[in-house]
C-alpha positions in Angstrom: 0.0 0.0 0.0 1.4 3.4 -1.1 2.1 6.2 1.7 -0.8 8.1 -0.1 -3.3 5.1 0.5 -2.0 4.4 4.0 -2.9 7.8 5.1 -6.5 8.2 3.6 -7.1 5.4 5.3 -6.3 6.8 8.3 -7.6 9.5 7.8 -11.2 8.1 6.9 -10.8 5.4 10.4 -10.6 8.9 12.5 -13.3 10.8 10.8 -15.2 7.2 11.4 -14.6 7.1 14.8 -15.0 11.2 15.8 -18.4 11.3 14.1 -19.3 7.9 16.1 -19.9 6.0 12.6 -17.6 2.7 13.6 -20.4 0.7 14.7 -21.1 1.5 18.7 -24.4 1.7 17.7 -25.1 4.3 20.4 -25.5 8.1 20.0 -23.8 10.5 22.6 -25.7 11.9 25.6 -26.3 15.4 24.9 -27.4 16.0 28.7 -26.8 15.1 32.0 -25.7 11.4 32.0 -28.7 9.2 34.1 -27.0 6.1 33.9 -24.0 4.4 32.9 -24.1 0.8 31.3 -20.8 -1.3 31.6 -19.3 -4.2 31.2 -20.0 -7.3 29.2 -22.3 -5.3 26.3 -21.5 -4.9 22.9 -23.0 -1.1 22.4 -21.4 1.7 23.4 -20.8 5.1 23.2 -17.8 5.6 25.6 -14.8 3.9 26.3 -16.4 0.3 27.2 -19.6 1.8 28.3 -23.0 2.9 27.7 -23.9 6.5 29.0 -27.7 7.4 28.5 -29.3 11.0 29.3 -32.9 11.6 30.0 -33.9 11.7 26.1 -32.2 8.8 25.8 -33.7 6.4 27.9 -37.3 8.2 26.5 -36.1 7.2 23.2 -36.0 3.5 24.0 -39.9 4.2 24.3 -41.5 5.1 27.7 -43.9 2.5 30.3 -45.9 2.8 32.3 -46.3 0.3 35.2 -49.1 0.6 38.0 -48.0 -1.1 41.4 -47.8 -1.7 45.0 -44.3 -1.2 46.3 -43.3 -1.7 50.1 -42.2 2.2 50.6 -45.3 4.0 48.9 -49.2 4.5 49.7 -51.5 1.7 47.4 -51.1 1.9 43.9 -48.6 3.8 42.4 -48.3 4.7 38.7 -44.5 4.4 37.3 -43.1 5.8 34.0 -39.4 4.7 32.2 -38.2 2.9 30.4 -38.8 -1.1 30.3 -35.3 -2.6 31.6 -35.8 -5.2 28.3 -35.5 -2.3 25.8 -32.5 -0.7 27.8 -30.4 -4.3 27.4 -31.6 -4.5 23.6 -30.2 -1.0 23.3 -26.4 -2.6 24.9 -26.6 -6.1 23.7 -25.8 -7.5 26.7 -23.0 -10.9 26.4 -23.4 -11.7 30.4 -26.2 -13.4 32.4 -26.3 -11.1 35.5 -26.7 -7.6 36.3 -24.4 -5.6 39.1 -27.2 -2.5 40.2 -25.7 0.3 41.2 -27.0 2.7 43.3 -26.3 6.6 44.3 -24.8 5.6 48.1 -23.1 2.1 46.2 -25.7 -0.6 47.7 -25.1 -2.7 45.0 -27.8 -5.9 44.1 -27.0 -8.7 41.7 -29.9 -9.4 38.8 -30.3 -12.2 37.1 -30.4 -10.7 33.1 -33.3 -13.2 32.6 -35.1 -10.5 35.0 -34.4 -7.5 33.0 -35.2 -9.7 29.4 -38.5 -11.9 30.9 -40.5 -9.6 33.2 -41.8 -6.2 33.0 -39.3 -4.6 35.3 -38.5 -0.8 34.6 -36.2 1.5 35.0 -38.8 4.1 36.7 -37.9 8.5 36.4 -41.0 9.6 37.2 -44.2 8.5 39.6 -47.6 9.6 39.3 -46.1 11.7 36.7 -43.6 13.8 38.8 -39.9 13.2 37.6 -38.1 11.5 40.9 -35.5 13.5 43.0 -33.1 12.1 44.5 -34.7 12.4 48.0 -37.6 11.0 46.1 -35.8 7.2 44.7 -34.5 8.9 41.8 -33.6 9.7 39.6 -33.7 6.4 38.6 -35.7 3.1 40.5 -36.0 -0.2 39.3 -39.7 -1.1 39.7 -40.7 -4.6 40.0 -44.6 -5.3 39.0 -47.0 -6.3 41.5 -50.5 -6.8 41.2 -52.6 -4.4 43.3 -53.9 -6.0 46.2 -51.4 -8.5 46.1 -48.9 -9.7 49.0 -45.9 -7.3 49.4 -43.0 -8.1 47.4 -40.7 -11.1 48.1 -37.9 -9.9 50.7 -35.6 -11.1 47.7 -37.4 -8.9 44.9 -37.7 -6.3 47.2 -33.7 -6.4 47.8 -33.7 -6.1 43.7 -35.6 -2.8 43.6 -32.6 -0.3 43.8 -33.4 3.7 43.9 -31.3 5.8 43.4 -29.8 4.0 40.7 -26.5 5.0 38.6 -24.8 2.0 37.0 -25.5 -1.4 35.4 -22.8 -3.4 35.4 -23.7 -6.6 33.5 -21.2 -9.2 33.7 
């Protein structure tokens, strides 16, 4: 290959990978970053991770989810983003998920949770974006059917506010 070549080519690989057109499949938050994906995923749009802003995660399409949970009054309604359409957006490669909260509690998922059931990733409740002091600005919301039992100690120990990372591995 002739000098010439050699350095079009380089050339075209770093207007490829400034302008985000080498195949992350992921666009660039343009806000404040919500939550950070990492780990074993195959979509990114930072350096082994997957940051998502509020228009982001709306973009994935936006639930809602009415529920009991254990720390609010009879049925709640929930809106986010459905924690199935998040892990389509990162093709996840691992089987668990490492929840990550604000003050680092930290609960392990099984994927199959996030892929089979209608968990969501909740930013607002009865409508009202959540606050930190609030869950938020992220919850994982688990469904129950009103009037149901409470949730299972073990799903309840799943239901992470505050959230900031998913670390699937």
């Amino acid at each position: 290959m002739s000098y010439h070549r050699l350095a079009l080519s380089i050339a075209a690989l770093v207007l490829l990978a400034t302008t985000g057109a080498l195949g992350t499949g992921l666009d660039s938050p343009k806000g404040p970053v919500m939550l950070v994906v990492s780990g074993a995923i195959a979509k990114t749009n930072a350096a082994g991770e997957a940051r998502f802003d509020q228009a982001m995660l709306e973009k994935l399409g936006v639930a809602s989810l009415a529920t009991t949970t254990t720390w609010t009054e009879g049925v709640v309604t929930f809106e986010g983003v459905r924690a199935r359409d998040l892990m389509a957006a990162v093709d996840p490669k691992g089987t668990e998920v490492q929840a990550v909260a604000l003050n680092d509690y930290k609960a392990t998922i099984p994927l199959a949770d996030f892929q089979d059931r209608n968990v969501l990733l909740a930013f607002r409740q009865d409508g009202k974006p959540l606050r930190v002091r609030d869950r938020g600005p992220l919850w994982i919301i688990y469904p129950v059917d009103p009037g149901s039992a409470s949730h299972s100690l073990e799903t309840r120990g799943k239901m992470v506010w505050q959230l900031k990372e998913l670390r699937i591995r």
